[in-house]
C-alpha positions as CSV (number, residue, x, y, z in Angstrom):
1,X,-31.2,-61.0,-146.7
2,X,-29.5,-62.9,-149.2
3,X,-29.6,-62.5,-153.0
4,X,-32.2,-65.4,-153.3
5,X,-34.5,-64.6,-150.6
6,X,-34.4,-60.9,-152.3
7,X,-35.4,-62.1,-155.7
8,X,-38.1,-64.4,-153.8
9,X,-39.5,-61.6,-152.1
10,X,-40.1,-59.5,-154.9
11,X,-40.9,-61.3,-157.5
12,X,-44.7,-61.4,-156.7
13,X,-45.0,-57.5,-156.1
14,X,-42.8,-57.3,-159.7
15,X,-44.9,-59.6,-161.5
16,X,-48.0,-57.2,-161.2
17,X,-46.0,-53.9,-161.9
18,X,-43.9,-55.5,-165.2
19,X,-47.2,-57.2,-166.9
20,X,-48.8,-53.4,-167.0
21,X,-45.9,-51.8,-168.5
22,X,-45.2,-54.4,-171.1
23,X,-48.9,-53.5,-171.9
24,X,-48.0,-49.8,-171.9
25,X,-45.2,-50.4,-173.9
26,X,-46.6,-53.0,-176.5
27,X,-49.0,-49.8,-177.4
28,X,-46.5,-47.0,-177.9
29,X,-44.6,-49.4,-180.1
30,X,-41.0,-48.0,-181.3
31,X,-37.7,-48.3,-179.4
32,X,-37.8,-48.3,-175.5
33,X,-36.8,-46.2,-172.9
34,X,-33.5,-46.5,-171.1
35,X,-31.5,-44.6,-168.7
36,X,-28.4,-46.4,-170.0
37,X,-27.3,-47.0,-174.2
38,X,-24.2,-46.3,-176.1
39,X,-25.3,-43.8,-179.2
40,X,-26.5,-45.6,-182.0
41,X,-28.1,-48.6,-180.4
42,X,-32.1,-49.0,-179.7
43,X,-34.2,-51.6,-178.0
44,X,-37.3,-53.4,-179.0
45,X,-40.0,-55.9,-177.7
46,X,-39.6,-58.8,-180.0
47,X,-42.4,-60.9,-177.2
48,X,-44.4,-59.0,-175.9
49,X,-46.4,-60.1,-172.0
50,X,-44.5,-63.0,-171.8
51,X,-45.2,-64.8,-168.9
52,X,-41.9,-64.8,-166.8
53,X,-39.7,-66.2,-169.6
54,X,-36.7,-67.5,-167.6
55,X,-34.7,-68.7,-170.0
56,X,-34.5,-68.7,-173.5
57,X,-32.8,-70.7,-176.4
58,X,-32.3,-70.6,-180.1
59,X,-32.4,-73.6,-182.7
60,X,-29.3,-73.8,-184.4
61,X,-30.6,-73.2,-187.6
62,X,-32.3,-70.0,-186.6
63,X,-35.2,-70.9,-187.3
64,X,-37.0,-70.1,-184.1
65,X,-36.4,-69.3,-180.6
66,X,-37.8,-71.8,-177.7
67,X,-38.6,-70.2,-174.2
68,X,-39.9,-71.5,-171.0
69,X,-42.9,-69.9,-168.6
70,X,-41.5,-70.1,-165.0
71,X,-44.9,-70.1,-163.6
72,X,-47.4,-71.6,-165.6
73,X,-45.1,-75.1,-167.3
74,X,-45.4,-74.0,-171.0
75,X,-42.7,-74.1,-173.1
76,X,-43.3,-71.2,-176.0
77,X,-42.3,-71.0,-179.8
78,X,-41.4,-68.0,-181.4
79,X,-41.2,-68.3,-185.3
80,X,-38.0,-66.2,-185.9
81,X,-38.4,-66.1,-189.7
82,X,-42.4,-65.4,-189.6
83,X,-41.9,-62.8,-186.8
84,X,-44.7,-64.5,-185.0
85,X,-45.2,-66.0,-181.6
86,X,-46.7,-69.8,-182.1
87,X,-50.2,-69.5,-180.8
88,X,-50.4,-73.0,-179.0
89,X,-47.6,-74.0,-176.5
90,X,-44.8,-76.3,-177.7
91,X,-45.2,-78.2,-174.1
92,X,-46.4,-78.1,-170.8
93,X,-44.4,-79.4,-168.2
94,X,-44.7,-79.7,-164.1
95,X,-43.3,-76.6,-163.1
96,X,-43.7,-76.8,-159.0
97,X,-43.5,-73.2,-157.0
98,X,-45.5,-71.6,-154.4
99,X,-44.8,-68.5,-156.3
100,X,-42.9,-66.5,-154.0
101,X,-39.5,-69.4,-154.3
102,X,-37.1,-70.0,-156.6
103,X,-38.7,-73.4,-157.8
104,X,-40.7,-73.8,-161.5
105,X,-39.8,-74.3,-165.5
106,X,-36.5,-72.8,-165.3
107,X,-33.4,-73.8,-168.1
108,X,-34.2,-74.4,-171.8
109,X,-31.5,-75.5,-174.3
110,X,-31.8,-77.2,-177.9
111,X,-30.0,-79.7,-179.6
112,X,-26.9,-79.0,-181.2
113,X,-27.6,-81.3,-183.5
114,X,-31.1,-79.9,-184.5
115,X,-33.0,-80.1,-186.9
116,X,-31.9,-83.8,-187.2
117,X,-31.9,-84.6,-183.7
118,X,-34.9,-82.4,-182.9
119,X,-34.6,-82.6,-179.4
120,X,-35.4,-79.5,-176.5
121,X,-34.4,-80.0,-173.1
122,X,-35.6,-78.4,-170.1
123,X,-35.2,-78.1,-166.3
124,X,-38.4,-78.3,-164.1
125,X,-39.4,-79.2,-161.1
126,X,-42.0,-81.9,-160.2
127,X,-42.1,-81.5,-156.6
128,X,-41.1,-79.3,-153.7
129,X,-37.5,-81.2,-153.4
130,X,-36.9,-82.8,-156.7
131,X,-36.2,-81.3,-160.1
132,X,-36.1,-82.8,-163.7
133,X,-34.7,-82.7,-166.9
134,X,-37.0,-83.5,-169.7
135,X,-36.0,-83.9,-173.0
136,X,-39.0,-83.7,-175.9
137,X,-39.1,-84.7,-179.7
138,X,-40.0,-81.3,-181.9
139,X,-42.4,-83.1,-184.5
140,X,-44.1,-79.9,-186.0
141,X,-43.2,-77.5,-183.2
142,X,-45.0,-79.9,-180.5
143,X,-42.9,-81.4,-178.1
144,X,-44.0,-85.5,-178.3
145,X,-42.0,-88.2,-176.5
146,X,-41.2,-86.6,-173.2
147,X,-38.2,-88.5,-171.7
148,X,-36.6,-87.7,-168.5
149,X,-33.0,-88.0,-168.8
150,X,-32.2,-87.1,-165.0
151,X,-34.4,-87.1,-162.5
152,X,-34.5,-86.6,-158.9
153,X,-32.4,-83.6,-158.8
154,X,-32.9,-82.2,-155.3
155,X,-34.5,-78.6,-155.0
156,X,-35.3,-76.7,-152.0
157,X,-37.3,-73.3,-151.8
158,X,-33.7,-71.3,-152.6
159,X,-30.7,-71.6,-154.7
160,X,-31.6,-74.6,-157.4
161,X,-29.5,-73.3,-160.0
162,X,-31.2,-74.5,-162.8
163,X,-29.6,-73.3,-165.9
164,X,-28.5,-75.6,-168.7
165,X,-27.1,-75.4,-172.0
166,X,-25.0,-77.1,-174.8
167,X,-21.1,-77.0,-175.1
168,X,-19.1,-76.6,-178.1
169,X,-17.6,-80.1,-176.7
170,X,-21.8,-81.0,-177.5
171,X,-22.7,-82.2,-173.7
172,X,-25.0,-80.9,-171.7
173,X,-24.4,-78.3,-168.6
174,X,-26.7,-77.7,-165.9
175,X,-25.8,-75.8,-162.6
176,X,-27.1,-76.9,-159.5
177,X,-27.6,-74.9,-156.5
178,X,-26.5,-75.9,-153.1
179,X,-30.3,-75.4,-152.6
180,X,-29.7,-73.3,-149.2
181,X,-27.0,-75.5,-147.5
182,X,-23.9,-74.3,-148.0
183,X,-21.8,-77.4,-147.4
184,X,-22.7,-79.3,-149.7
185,X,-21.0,-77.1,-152.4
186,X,-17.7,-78.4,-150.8
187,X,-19.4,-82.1,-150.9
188,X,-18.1,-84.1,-153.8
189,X,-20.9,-86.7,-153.0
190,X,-23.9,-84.7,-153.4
191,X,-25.0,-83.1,-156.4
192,X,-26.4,-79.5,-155.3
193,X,-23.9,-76.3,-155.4
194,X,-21.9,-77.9,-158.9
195,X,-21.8,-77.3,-162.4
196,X,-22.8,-80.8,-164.2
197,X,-21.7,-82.5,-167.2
198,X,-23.9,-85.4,-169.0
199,X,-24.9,-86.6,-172.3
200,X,-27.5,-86.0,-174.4
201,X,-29.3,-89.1,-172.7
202,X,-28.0,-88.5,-169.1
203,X,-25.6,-90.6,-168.9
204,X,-21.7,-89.4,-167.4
205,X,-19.4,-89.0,-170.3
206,X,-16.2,-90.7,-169.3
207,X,-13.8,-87.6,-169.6
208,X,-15.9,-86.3,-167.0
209,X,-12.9,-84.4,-164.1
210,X,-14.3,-86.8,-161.4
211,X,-14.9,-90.6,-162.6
212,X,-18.1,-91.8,-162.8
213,X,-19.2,-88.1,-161.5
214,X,-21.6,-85.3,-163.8
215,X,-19.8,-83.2,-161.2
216,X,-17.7,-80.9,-164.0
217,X,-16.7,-78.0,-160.8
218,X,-18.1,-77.7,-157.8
219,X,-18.3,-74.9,-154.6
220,X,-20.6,-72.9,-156.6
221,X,-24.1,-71.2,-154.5
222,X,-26.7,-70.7,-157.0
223,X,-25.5,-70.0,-160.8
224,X,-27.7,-69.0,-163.1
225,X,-26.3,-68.4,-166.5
226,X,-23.3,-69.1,-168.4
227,X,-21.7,-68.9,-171.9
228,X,-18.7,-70.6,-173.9
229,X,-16.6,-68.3,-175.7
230,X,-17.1,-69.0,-179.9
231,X,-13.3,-68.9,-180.6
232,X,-11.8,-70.3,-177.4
233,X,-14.4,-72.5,-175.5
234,X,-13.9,-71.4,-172.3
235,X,-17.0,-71.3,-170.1
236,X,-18.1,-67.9,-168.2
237,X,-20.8,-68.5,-165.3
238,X,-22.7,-65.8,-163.3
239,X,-22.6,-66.7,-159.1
240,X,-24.3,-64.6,-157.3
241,X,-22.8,-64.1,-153.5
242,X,-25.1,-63.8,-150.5
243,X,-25.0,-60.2,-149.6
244,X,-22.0,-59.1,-151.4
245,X,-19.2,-60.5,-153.6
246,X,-21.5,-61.7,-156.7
247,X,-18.8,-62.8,-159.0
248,X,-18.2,-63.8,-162.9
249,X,-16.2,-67.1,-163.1
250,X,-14.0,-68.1,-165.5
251,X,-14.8,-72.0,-164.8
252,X,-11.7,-74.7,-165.6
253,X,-13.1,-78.4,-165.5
254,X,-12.6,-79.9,-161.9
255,X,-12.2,-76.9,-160.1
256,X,-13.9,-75.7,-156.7
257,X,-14.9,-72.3,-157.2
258,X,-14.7,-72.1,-153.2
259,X,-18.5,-71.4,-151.7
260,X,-18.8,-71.0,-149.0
261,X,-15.1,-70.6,-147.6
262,X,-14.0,-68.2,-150.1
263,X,-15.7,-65.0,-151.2
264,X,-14.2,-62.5,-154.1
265,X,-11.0,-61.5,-154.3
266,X,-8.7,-64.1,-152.1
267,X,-5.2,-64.1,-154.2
268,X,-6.1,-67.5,-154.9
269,X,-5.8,-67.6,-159.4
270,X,-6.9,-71.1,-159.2
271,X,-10.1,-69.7,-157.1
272,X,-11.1,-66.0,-157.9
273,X,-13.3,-65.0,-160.3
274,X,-12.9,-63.0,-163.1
275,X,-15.3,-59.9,-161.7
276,X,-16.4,-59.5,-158.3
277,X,-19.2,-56.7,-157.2
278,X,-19.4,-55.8,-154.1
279,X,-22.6,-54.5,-154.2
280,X,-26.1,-56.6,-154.9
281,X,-26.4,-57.0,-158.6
282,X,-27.5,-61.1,-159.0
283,X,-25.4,-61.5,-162.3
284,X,-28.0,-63.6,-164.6
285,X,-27.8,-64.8,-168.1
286,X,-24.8,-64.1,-170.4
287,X,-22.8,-64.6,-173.8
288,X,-19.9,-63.5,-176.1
289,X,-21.0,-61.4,-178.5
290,X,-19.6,-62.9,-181.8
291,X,-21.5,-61.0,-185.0
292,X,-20.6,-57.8,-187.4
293,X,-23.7,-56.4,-186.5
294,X,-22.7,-53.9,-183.5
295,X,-19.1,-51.7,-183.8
296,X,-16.0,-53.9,-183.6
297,X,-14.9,-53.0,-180.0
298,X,-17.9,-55.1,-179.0
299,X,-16.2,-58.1,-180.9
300,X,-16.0,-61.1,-178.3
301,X,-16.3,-59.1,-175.5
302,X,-18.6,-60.5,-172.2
303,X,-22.3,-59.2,-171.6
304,X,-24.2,-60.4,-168.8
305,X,-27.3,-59.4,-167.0
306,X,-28.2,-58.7,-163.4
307,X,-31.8,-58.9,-161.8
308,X,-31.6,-56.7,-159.3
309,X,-30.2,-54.1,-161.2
310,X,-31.9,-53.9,-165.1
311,X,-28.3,-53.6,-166.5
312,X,-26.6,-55.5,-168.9
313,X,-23.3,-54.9,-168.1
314,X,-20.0,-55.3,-170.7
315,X,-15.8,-56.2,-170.0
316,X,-13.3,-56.8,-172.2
317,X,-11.9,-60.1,-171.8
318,X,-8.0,-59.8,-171.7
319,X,-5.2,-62.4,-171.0
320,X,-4.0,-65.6,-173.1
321,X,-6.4,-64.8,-174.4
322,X,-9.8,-64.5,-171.9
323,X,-8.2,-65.2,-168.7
324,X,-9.0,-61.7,-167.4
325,X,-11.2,-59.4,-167.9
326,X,-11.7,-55.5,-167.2
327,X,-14.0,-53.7,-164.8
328,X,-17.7,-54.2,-166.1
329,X,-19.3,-50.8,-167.7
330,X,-22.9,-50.5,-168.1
331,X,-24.1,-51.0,-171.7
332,X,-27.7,-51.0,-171.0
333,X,-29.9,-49.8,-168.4
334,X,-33.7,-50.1,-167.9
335,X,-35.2,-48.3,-165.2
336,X,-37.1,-50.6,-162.5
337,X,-37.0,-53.7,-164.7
338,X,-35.1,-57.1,-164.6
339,X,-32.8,-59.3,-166.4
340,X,-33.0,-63.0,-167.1
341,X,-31.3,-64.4,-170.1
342,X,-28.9,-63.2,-172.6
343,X,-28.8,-65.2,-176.3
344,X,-26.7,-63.9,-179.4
345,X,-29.8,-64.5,-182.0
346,X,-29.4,-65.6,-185.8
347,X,-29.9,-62.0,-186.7
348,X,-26.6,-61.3,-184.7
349,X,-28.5,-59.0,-182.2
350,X,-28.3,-59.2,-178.7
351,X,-31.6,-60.6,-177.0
352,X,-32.4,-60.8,-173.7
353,X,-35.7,-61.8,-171.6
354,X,-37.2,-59.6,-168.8
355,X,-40.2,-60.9,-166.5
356,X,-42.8,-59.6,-169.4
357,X,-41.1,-60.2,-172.9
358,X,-38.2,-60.8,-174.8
359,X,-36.5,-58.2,-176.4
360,X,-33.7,-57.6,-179.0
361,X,-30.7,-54.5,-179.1
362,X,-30.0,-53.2,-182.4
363,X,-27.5,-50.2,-183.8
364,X,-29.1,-48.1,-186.1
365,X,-26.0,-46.3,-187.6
366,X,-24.0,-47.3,-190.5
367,X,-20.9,-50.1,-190.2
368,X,-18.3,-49.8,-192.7
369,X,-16.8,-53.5,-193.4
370,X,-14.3,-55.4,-193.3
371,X,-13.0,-54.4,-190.5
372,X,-10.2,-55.8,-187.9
373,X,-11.1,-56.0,-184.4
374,X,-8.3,-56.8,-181.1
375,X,-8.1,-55.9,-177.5
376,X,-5.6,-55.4,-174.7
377,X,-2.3,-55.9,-175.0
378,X,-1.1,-59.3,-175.9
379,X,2.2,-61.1,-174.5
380,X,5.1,-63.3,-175.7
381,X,4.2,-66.6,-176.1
382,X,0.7,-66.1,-175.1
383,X,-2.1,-66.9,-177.8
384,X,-4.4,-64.0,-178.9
385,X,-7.4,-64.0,-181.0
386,X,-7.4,-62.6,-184.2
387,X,-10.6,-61.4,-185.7
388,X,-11.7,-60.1,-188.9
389,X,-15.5,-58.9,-189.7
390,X,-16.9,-58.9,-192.9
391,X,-19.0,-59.9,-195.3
392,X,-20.3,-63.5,-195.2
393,X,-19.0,-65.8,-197.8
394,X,-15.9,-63.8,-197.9
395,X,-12.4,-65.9,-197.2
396,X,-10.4,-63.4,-194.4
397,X,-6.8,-62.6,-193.7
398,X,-4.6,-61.0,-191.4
399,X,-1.6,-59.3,-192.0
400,X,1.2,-58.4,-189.6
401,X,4.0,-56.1,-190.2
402,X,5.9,-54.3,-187.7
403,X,7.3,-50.4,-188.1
404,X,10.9,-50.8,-189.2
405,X,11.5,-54.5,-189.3
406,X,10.7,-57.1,-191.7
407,X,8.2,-58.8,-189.6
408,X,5.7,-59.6,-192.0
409,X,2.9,-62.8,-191.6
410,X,0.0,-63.7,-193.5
411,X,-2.4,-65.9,-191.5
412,X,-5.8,-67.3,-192.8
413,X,-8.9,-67.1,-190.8
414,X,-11.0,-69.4,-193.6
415,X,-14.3,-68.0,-194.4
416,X,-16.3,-65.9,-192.7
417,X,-19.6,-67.5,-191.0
418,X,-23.4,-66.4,-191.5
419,X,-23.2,-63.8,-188.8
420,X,-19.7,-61.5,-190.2
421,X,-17.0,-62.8,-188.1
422,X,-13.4,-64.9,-189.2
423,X,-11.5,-65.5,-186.0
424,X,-8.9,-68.1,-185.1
425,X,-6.3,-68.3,-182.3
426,X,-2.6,-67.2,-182.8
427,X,0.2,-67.2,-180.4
428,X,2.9,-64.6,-180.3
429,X,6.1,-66.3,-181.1
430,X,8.5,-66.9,-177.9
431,X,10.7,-64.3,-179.6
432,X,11.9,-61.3,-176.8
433,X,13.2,-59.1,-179.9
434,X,9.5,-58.7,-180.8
435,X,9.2,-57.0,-176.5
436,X,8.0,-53.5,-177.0
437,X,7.2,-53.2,-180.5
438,X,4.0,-52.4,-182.1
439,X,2.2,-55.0,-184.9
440,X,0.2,-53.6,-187.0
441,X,-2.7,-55.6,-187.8
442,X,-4.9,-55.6,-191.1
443,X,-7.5,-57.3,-192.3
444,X,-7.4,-59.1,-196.1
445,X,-11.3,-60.3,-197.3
446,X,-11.5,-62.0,-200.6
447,X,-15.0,-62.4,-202.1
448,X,-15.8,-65.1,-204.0
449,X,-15.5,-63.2,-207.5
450,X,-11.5,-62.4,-206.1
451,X,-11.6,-59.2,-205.5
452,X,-9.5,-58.1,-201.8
453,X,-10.4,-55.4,-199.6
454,X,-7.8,-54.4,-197.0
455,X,-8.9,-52.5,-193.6
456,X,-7.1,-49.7,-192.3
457,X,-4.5,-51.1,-189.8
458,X,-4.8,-51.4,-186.4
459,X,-2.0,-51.6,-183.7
460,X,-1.2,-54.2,-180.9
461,X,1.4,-53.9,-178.6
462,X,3.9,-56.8,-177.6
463,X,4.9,-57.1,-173.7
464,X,6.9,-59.7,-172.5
465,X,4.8,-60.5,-169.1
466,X,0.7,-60.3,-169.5
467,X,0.2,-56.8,-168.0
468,X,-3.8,-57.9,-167.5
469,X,-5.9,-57.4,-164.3
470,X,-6.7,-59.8,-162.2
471,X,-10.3,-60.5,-160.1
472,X,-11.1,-57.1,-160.8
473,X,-14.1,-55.8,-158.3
474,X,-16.7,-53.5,-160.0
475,X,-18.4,-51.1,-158.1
């Protein structure tokens, strides 16, 4: 049985079984149980008996979170600043399934442009082959004006993808399964089993890989989820195998990704995938976590989800300068339950979505500020991201001085954003006196009064080859 027949199968008997204990735990109140969470961190229900919320997406003001209902068509509104959850439903849309499929209201994503261009987006399926995206008007939290920007998507009972979300480049992303055939992920002429690219209206942007195409890469099975990096851009999408070999892609426009010829590990860099598990996991939702609000080792480092599991598991990306990554770690754990989307929220908490609520992972313990944060080793003439976190408002530095030598740089990260982070791309100069050493990194915050506040330093060793892993398999 594959990974989407195993999520089909189960997702009636789960249903039952997740809508009593989201009961049992709206009563007790307080932070959840978990097998799995680094000291110092807690979780709480911030929607309580949702109703399969598949995917979830914040304004870009913060102002409140939109969510979909897999099963029943609504579209939900969750006033961030009130705490509340809007007591009539922003939308209802078609949302075809026979309830045991894959089919339904599946992707939500906002308008970067928001509130402005108060536009939500979603992906749904009208019938039992053919899905939609529908784009609504937000006039006091109702979606009005329902417009379907593509339609005709084809859908099958499995693999439909279904995920979509905005770019920093501002176009719209939507995977599509290969809906159960797995040729056509190698066909450039069909649409199913690719990651997409279109406009805010639907249209093909003309810098698309493939003229005339939405096709942005293709010889994908059945993604569901994916981030951009805040600093660098670069896309990370969740592909889950058939029986083995789920993976984490690092996706590059116009590439094939190599479903279903290629699975895991091949040698191929063009090809592999970041992180491969041999084991079942079904690798869901994900992001970059990019706030002040957790220690700094957690700065810019990938957490995704997996369904079958109830993990949200956590690598450090590595390389010039996310090009690899290290074996995943569990960072959370909860017994029997599942995961569906990851969001960084306004508050600069992680949130994710299970089949009965929404939830949000704080740390509890004190965070001294500013602070610097790096990982891995970085290598000449490669680019590495250098991050201060601090206070918000603050303008942040970094200063680099090497033990012994004269190397000394003063770089400016400009000010640091609503949720604590100042981060900008640097490249270590092609210089092979610099092989070996150590730079010594600290972080310079100036507050608006003038007054600087220097971090302790922190060390980062400079190799001339990058030393990182590649398609590293997690067990």
């Amino acid at each position: 049985m594959d990974n989407g027949a195993r999520v089909c199968t189960t997702t009636r008997m789960l249903r039952a079984a997740h809508a009593a204990l989201g009961a049992l735990l709206l009563l007790v109140g307080g932070p959840l149980p978990v097998s799995a969470l680094p000291p110092g961190f807690a979780v709480e229900v911030v929607v309580g008996a949702a109703a399969f919320p598949s995917a979830f997406a914040f304004a870009p003001d913060g102002s409140r979170l939109y969510y979909t209902e897999r099963f029943t068509g609504q579209i939900r509104v969750y006033d961030v600043a009130a705490g509340a959850l809007l007591p009539a439903p922003f939308a209802t849309v078609p949302a075809f399934t026979d309830g045991a499929d894959e089919r339904g209201l599946l992707g939500i994503a906002v308008d970067p442009g928001f509130p402005s261009e108060p536009f939500v987006y979603v992906f749904h399926h009208v019938a039992p082959d053919a899905a939609r995206i529908t784009r609504f008007t937000d006039i006091g939290n109702l979606g009005t004006a329902p417009t379907a920007i593509w339609d005709a998507i084809p859908a099958a009972r499995i693999h439909n993808g279904g995920y979509i979300g905005f770019g920093p480049d501002g176009k719209l992303y939507v995977t599509v399964g290969e809906t159960g055939v797995a040729s056509h992920a190698q066909n450039p002429g069909v649409v199913p089993g690719k990651l997409h690219r279109i406009n805010r209206d639907g249209t093909v942007p003309p810098d698309n890989p493939f003229p005339g195409s939405s096709i942005w890469s293709l010889g994908l099975r059945n993604s569901f989820g994916f981030s951009f990096h805040p600093v660098t851009g670069s896309l990370f999408l969740s592909e889950p195998g058939p029986t083995t070999n789920d993976e984490i892609n690092r996706i590059v426009e116009g590439q094939n990704y190599g479903w279903p010829t290629q699975l895991g590990c091949t040698g191929d860099p063009a090809s592999d995938p970041l992180l491969v598990f041999p084991r079942v996991t079904t690798p869901n939702g994900s992001v970059i976590f990019a706030s002040n609000r957790y220690p700094a080792e957690y700065l810019h480092t990938l957490l995704f989800g997996e369904w079958n599991t109830g993990r949200i598991q956590r690598s450090v990306l590595l390389g010039s300068p996310d090009t690899a990554a290290l074996a995943a770690t569990t960072f959370l754990e909860l017994p029997g339950d599942n995961l569906l989307d990851l969001k960084l929220g306004p508050d600069g908490l992680l949130w994710f979505s299970t089949p009965t609520s929404i939830r949000r992972v704080r740390y509890t313990l004190p965070l001294s500020l500013p602070r610097v944060a790096s990982h891995g080793a970085s290598a000449i003439g490669n680019r590495l991201i250098l991050s201060v976190l601090g206070t918000a408002g603050d303008t942040a530095f970094v200063v680099l001085t090497s033990a012994g030598t004269a190397f000394l740089r003063l770089i400016g990260l400009g000010p640091i954003g609503p949720l604590g982070v100042a981060a900008r791309l640097v490249e270590i100069p092609p210089d092979p006196t610099l092989a070996g050493r150590t730079v010594l990194l600290r972080g310079l915050t100036i507050d608006p009064a003038g007054q600087g506040t220097l971090t302790d330093p922190v060390g980062l060793a400079i190799v001339e080859t990058d030393p990182s892993p590649h398609c590293v398999a997690t067990e």
